[in-house]
C-alpha positions in Angstrom: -10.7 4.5 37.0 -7.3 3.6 35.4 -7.4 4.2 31.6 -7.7 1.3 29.5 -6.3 2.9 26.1 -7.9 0.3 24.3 -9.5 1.8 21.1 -12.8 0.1 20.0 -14.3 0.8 16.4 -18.3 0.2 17.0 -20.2 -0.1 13.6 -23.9 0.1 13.6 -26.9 2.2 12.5 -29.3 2.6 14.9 -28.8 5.9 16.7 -30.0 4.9 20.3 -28.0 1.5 20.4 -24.7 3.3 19.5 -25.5 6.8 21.9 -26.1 4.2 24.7 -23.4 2.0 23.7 -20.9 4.9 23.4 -21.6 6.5 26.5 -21.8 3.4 28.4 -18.0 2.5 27.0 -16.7 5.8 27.6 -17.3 5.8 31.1 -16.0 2.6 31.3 -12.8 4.8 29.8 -12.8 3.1 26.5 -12.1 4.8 22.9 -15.0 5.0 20.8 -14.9 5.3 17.1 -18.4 4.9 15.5 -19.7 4.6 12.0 -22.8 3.9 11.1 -22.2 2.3 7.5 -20.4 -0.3 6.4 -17.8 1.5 4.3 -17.2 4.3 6.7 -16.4 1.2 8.9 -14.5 -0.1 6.5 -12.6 3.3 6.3 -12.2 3.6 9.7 -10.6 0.4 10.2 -8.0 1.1 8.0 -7.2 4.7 9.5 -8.2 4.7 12.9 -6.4 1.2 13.9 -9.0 0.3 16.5 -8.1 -2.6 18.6 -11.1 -4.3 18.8 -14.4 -4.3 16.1 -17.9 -4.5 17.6 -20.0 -4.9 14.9 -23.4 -5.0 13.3 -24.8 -7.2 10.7 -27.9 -5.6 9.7 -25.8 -2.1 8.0 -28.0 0.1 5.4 -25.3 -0.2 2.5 -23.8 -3.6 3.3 -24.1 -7.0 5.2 -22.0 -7.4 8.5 -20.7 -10.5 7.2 -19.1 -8.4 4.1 -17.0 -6.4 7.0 -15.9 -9.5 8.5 -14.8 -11.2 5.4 -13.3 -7.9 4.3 -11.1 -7.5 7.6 -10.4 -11.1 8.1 -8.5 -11.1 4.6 -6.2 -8.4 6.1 -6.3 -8.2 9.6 -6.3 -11.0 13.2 -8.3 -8.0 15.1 -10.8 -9.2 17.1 -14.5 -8.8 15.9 -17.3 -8.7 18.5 -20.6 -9.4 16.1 -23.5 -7.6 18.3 -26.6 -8.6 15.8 -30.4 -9.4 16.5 -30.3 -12.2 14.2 -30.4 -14.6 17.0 -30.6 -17.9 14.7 -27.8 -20.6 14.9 -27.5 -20.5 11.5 -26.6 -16.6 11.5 -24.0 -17.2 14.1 -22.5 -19.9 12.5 -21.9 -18.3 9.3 -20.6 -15.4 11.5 -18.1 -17.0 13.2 -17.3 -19.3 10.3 -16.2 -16.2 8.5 -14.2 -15.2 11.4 -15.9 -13.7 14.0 -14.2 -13.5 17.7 -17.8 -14.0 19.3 -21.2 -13.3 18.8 -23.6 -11.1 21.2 -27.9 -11.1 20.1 -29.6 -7.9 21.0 -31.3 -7.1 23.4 -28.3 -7.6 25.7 -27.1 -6.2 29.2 -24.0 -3.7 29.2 -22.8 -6.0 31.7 -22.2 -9.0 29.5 -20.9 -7.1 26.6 -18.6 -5.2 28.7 -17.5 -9.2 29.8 -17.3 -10.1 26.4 -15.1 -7.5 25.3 -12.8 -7.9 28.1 -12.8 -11.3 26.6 -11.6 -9.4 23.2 -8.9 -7.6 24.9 -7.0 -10.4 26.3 -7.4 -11.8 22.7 -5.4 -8.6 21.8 -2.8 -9.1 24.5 -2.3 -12.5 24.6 -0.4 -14.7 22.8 -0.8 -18.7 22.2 -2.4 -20.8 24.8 -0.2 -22.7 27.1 2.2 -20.2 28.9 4.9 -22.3 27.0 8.2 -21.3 25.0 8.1 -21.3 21.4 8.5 -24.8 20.2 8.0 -26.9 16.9 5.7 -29.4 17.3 5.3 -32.6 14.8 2.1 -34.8 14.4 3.3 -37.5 11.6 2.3 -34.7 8.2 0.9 -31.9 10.6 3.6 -29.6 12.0 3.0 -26.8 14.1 5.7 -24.0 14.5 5.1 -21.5 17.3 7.6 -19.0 16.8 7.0 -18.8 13.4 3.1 -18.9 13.6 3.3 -21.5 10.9 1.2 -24.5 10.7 2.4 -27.0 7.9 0.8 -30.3 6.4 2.6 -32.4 4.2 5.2 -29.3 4.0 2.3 -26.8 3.0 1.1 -23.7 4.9 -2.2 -23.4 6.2 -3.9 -20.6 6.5 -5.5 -20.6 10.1 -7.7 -17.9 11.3 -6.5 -16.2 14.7 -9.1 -18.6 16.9 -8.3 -21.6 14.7 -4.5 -21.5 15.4 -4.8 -21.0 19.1 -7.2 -23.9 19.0 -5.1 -25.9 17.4 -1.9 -25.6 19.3 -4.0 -25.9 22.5 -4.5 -29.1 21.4 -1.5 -29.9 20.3 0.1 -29.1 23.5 -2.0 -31.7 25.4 -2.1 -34.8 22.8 -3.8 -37.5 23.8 -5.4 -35.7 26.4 -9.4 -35.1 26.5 -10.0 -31.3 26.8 -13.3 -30.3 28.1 -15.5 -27.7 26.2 -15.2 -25.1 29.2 -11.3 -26.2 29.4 -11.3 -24.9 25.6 -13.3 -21.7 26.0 -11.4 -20.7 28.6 -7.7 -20.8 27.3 -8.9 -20.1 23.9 -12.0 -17.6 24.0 -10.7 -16.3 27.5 -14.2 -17.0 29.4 -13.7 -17.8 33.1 -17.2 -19.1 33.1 -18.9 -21.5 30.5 -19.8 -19.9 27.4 -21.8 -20.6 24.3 -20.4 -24.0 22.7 -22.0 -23.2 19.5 -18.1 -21.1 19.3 -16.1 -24.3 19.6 -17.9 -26.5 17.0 -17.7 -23.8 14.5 -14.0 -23.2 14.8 -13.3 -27.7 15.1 -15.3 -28.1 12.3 -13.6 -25.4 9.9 -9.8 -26.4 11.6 -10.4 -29.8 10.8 -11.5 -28.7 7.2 -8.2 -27.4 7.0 -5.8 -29.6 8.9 -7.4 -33.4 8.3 -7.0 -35.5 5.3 -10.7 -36.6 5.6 -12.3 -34.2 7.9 -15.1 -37.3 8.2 -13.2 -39.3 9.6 -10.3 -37.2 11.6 -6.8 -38.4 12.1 -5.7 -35.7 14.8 -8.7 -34.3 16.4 -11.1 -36.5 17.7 -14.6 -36.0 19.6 -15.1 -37.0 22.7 -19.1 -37.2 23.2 -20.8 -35.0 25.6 -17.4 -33.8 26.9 -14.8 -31.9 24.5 -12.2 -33.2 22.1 -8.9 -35.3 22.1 -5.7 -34.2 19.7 -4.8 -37.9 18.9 -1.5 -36.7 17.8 0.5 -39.4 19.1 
């Protein structure tokens, strides 16, 4: 089997989950890095430079959501949360935080292993859209794609990784309606549907950030039952 070379930081406690976990990964010629608290996650984060975090929340020194928030203010690395805190609630505020995705124990190796090839192409792909670098303007909203800058009323926004490829996803197609699997698909990298729970949390905290009234949205509108609609135009 060719050697992947991709270097994955797992953080969690319980003994069986991570021997399984780690042998399954390794034979799937993964790197495997695991801590079993949150600060000698933490640590290794900063040392080891993993390329993808799969992560706990229920840690014995610290709450998952702690790591997430911790990374998030320094790092775009993709975080896999694998948690048995299965509520919607839990994987909201995950994902909300910053999250990647979101996996509830039990699970099959078989979907994780999916889910972090998901992560992967996360890692080695760029914007959605196969398109050059452009600057694209929406009235006060401007989007700059070689500069990874997104601007309102000539102020920079801070988008999270997820956010940003959402949004110039959108941007690239405006006035078009863009299904949910459409979205998941360029933006989460699933070629089959996925969870939309994903997609609502990352619209709802974009348009925190790029609308004037996220209540009533200027740029990205809803398009019941089917996706959403960047009304750009």
């Amino acid at each position: 089997m060719e050697q992947t070379g991709t270097r994955l930081l797992l953080i969690e406690d319980d003994r069986k989950i991570t021997n399984f976990m780690t042998m399954a990964l390794r034979a799937q010629n993964y790197q495997v890095t695991v801590c079993t608290t949150g600060k000698q996650g933490i640590l290794a984060f900063c040392t080891q430079h993993p390329d993808v975090v799969i992560l706990d929340l229920g840690l014995p020194d610290m709450d998952g959501n702690e790591i997430i928030r911790q990374i998030r203010g320094v790092s775009d690395i993709p975080i896999l949360v694998v948690s048995a805190r299965g509520g919607e609630a839990d994987k909201i505020e995950a994902l909300d935080l910053g999250a990647n995705d979101y996996v509830t124990k039990p699970f099959s190796m078989g979907e994780l292993l999916a889910r972090i090839r998901v992560m992967e192409r996360l890692v080695h792909h760029g914007a959605p859209g196969g398109q050059e670098n452009e600057v694209l303007r929406f009235d006060t909203l401007t989007v700059d794609t070689e500069r990874h800058l997104v601007l309102r009323d000539g102020r920079q926004i801070h988008l999270t990784p997820l956010e940003y490829r959402l949004l110039v996803l959108l941007a690239r197609h405006p006035g078009k309606v863009l299904t949910h699997d459409f979205i998941m698909k360029e933006v989460w990298g699933y070629e089959s549907p996925g969870d939309a729970t994903s997609v609502r949390v990352c619209m709802a905290s974009l348009r925190r950030k790029i609308e004037p009234d996220p209540q009533n949205p200027r740029f990205i509108r809803t398009e019941i039952g089917v996706g959403y609609r960047f009304a750009g135009l």
